[in-house]
Structures are given as structure tokens and as C-alpha cells.
C-alpha positions in Angstrom: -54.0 -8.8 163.1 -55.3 -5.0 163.7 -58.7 -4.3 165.0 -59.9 -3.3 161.6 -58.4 -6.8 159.8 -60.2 -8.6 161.9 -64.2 -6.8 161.4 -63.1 -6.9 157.8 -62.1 -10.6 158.2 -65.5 -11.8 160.3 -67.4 -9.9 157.6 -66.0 -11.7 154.6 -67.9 -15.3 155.7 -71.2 -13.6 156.6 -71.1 -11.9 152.8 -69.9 -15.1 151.2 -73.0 -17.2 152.8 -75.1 -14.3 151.9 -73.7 -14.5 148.4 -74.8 -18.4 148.1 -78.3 -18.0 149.1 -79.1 -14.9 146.6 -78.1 -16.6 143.3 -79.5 -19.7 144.7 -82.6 -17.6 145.0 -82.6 -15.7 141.9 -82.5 -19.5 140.3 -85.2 -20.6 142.2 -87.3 -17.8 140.8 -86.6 -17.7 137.3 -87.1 -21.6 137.1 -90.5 -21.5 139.4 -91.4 -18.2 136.5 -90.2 -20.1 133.6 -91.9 -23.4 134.5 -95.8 -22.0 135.2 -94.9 -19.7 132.3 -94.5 -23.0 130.1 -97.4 -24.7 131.3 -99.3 -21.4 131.2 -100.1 -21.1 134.8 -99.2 -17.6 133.8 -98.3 -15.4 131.0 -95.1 -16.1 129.0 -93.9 -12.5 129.5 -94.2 -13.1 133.3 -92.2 -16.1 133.0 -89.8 -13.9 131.4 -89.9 -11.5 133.8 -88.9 -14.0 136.5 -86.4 -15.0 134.7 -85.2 -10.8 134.3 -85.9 -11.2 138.2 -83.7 -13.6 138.9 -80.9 -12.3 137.2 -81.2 -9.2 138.9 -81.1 -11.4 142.0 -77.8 -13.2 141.0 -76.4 -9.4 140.1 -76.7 -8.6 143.7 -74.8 -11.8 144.9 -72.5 -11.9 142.7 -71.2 -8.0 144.0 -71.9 -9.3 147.4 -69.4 -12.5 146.5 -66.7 -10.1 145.0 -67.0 -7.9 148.1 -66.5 -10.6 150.5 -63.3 -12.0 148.5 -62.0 -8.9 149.1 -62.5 -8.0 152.9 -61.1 -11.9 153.1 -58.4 -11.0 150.7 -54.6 -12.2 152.3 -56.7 -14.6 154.5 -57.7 -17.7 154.7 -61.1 -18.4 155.7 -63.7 -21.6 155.6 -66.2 -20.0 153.7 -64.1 -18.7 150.6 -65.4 -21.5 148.8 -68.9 -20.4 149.0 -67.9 -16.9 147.7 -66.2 -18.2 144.6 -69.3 -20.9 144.2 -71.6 -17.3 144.4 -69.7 -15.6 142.0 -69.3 -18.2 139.7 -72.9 -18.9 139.3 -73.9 -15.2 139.2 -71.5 -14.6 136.4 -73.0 -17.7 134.3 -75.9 -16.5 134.6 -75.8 -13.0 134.3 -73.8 -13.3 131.1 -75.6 -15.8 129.6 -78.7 -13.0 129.7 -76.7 -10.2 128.6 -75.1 -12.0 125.8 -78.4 -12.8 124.4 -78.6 -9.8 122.7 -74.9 -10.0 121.1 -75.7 -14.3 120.1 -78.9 -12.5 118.2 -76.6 -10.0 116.5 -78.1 -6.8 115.0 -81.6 -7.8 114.0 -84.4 -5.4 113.1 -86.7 -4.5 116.3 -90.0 -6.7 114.6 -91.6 -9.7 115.1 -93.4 -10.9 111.8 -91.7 -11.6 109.5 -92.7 -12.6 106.2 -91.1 -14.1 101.7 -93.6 -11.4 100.5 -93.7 -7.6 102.1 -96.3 -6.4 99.2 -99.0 -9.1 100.0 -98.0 -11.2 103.0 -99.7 -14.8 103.4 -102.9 -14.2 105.4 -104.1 -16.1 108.8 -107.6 -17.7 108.2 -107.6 -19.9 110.9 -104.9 -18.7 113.3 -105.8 -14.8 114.6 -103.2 -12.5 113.8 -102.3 -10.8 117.1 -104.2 -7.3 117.5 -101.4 -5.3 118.4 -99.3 -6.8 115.9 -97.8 -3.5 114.4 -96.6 -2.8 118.0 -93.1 -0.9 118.0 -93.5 -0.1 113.9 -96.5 2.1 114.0 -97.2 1.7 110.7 -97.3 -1.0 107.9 -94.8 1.2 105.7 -92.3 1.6 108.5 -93.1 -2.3 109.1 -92.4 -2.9 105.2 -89.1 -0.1 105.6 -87.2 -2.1 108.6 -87.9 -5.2 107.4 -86.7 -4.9 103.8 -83.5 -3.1 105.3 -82.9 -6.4 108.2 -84.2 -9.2 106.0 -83.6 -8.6 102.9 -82.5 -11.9 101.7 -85.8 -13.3 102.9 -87.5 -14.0 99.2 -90.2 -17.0 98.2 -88.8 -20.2 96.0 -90.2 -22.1 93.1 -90.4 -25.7 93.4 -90.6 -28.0 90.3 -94.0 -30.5 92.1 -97.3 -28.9 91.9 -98.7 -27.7 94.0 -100.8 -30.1 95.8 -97.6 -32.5 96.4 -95.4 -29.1 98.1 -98.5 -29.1 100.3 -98.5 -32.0 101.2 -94.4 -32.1 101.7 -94.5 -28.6 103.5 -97.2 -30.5 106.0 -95.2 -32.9 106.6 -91.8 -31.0 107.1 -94.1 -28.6 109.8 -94.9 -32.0 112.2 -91.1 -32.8 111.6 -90.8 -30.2 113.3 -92.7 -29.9 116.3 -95.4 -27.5 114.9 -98.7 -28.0 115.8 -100.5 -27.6 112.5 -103.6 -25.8 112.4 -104.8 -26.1 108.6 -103.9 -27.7 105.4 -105.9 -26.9 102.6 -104.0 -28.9 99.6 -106.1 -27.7 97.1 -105.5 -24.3 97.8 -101.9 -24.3 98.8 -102.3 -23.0 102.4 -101.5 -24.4 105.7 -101.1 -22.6 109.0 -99.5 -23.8 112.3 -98.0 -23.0 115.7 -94.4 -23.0 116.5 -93.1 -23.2 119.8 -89.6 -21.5 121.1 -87.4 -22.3 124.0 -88.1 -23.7 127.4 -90.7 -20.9 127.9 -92.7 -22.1 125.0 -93.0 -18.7 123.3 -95.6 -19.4 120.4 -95.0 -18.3 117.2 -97.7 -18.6 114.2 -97.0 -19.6 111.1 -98.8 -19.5 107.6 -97.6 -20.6 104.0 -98.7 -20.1 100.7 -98.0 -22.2 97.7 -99.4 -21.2 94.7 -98.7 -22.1 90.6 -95.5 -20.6 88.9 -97.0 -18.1 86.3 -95.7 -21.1 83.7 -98.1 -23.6 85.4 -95.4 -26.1 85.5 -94.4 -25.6 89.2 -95.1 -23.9 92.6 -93.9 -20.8 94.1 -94.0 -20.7 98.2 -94.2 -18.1 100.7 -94.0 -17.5 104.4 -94.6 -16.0 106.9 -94.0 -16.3 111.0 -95.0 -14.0 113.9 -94.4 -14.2 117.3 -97.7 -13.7 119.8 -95.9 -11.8 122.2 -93.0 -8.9 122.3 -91.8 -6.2 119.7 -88.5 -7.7 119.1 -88.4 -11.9 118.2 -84.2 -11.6 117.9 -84.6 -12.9 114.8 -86.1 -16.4 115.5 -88.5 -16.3 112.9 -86.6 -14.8 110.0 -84.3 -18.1 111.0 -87.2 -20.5 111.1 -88.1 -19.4 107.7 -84.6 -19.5 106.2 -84.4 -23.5 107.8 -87.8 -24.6 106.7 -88.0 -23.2 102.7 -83.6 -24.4 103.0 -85.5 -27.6 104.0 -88.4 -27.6 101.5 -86.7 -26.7 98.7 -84.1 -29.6 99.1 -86.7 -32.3 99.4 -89.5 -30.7 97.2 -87.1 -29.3 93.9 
């Protein structure tokens, strides 16, 4: 073995240990971020940004893990096994986070999103976020980006009145896991609190259910908004969908 095959060969182990302990690092601070982020020892987009953090992290050991396979390359060395546990690891996790954006597929850039874009259900109890046209500027451009991505979002008319789809759309929101702010049966409104992955990113939801212009049913609309972010990738245009898909079949 040459002079220069053996530096390159006492360098591969040091990188491969090196390798370990970063993505084992960047995973201890995304789940330390994520965790006080869901128990709101600090804000959800810093939980996020730990998360970001730590997959920066794992970036840097997984290039450190590929560089010490190859200076060990033709070799056999104890600590190979620690390079290919590095670069395993870093590559999970790094592509889980950049495939996030290709699992969403191409959703509009909002975060509320509602059945009606010419009068959208109101928040009475819940406060609608203050910065809630955030990366639309205005409510046209709002209206223009979401008609164009979600076009298929539309109310439905259910043959109960509207008292009983109250009282069933309640229900349905504790089915699932909402925390439910209001229910006004009379009027046909109720409002609640959704919450999404581990982080517990908090969306808020509202519905109205009003008469059919026949009187003989009701017609229900939704709407859901994320507190936080410009971009919800599409969770709440899919938590709609689910929930009237859901409504409809137990409440027609």
C-alpha cells in the first residue's frame, strides 16, 4: 500500500464515525424541536425549523459518509458499517423532506380554503388569523388562485334539515379529533380546531348549513385555514373533500 492509500485509508474510519454522529444529531434536534413545538414549549414554525435543521444536519453526514466509502473504497475496514448506517439514515431522511413537496403535488400557494369564494363561512368564535391574506395580497388574487387550484371544491345539499346536519356534522367533527369550538343548531353553524401531524399544526374550521331555497333540505359550506404558513400543501382542501364525502353519505 503507497503512502497516499494509506492517509486515504486512516481517513475513511475517522469520516465514517463522523458520519454516525451528525445524522444522529440532526435526529436528535428535529425530534427535541418537533416535540416542545407540539407541546407548545415553542412556536410550531420553530419546531419546523428544527426539523429543516436537522435535515441540513443529516445533508452534511450523509456527504461525509459517501466521502469516506470512497477514500475506503478497495479496502476493507471495521468502520464501513458505520458509513453505510450514516448514509442510510441521511438519505431517509433527507428524502422523506424533499419529497414532501412532490407527495403534495401541485397545490395553489394558500392556506384557507373555503365551498363558497363569494361569501365564505365567517369565524364568530374562532379569530381568523390577522395576516391571513399573507402570500395573496389581495382577496381577488385569494379568490383567482383558489378557483384555478380547487376548483372542484363546491357546497352539497343534504335532504335532513337543518338542525339534524348540525347536529350530524358535530358529531362527525369529535369523530374526528376536532376540538369543537361552537355549535349553534339553530343557526346552522359550528366552528372547531383541527390538528395536523406530529407537530400539531392547528387549523380552524367553520361550517355553515343553511335551508335549500326549496325549504325541504340543507345546503353546507366549509371552510378551513391553517394559523400558521402561506402554503398548507393542500391539507385543508383534503380535509374538506373527507369531511362533506363523509357528511353527505351519512346525512343524504
Amino acid at each position: 500500500m503507497t503512502g497516499d492509500q494509506s492517509k486515504r485509508t486512516a481517513w475513511a474510519p475517522r469520516l465514517a464515525s463522523w458520519s454516525l454522529r451528525a445524522v444522529i444529531i440532526g435526529l436528535v434536534v428535529a425530534a427535541v424541536g418537533l416535540t416542545l413545538a407540539r407541546y407548545d414549549f415553542i412556536a410550531k414554525l420553530a419546531g419546523f425549523s428544527a426539523l429543516l435543521g436537522g435535515a441540513l444536519v443529516a445533508l452534511v453526514a450523509l456527504v461525509i459518509g459517501l466521502i469516506s466509502l470512497f477514500l475506503g473504497r478497495g479496502t476493507m475496514w471495521p468502520a464501513r458499517r458505520k458509513a453505510w448506517i450514516g448514509v442510510a439514515i441521511s438519505l431517509v431522511y433527507v428524502g422523506f423532506l424533499a419529497s414532501r413537496p412532490l407527495v403534495a403535488g401541485e397545490v395553489p400557494a394558500i392556506h384557507d380554503v373555503t365551498t363558497d369564494l363569494t361569501n365564505p363561512p365567517q369565524f364568530e368564535v374562532l379569530p381568523l388569523r390577522a395576516d391571513n391574506l399573507a402570500g395573496v395580497g389581495t382577496v381577488e388574487n385569494w379568490r383567482r388562485i383558489h378557483a384555478e387550484g380547487y376548483g372542484d371544491l363546491r357546497s352539497i345539499e343534504l335532504s335532513k334539515p337543518v338542525a339534524a346536519v348540525t347536529a350530524d356534522a358535530a358529531r362527525l367533527a369529535e369523530k374526528s379529533g376536532w376540538k369543537v369550538a361552537k355549535v349553534d343548531p339553530a343557526r346552522g353553524h359550528i366552528e372547531a380546531t383541527a390538528s395536523v401531524s406530529y407537530i400539531r399544526f392547528q387549523d380552524d374550521v367553520v361550517i355553515r348549513i343553511v335551508p335549500t331555497a326549496d325549504g325541504q333540505g340543507s345546503r353546507v359550506d366549509m371552510r378551513s385555514v391553517s394559523r400558521v404558513g402561506i402554503s398548507d400543501f393542500g391539507v385543508n382542501a383534503k380535509r374538506i373533500r373527507a369531511f362533506l364525502t363523509e357528511l353527505a353519505a351519512g346525512g343524504s
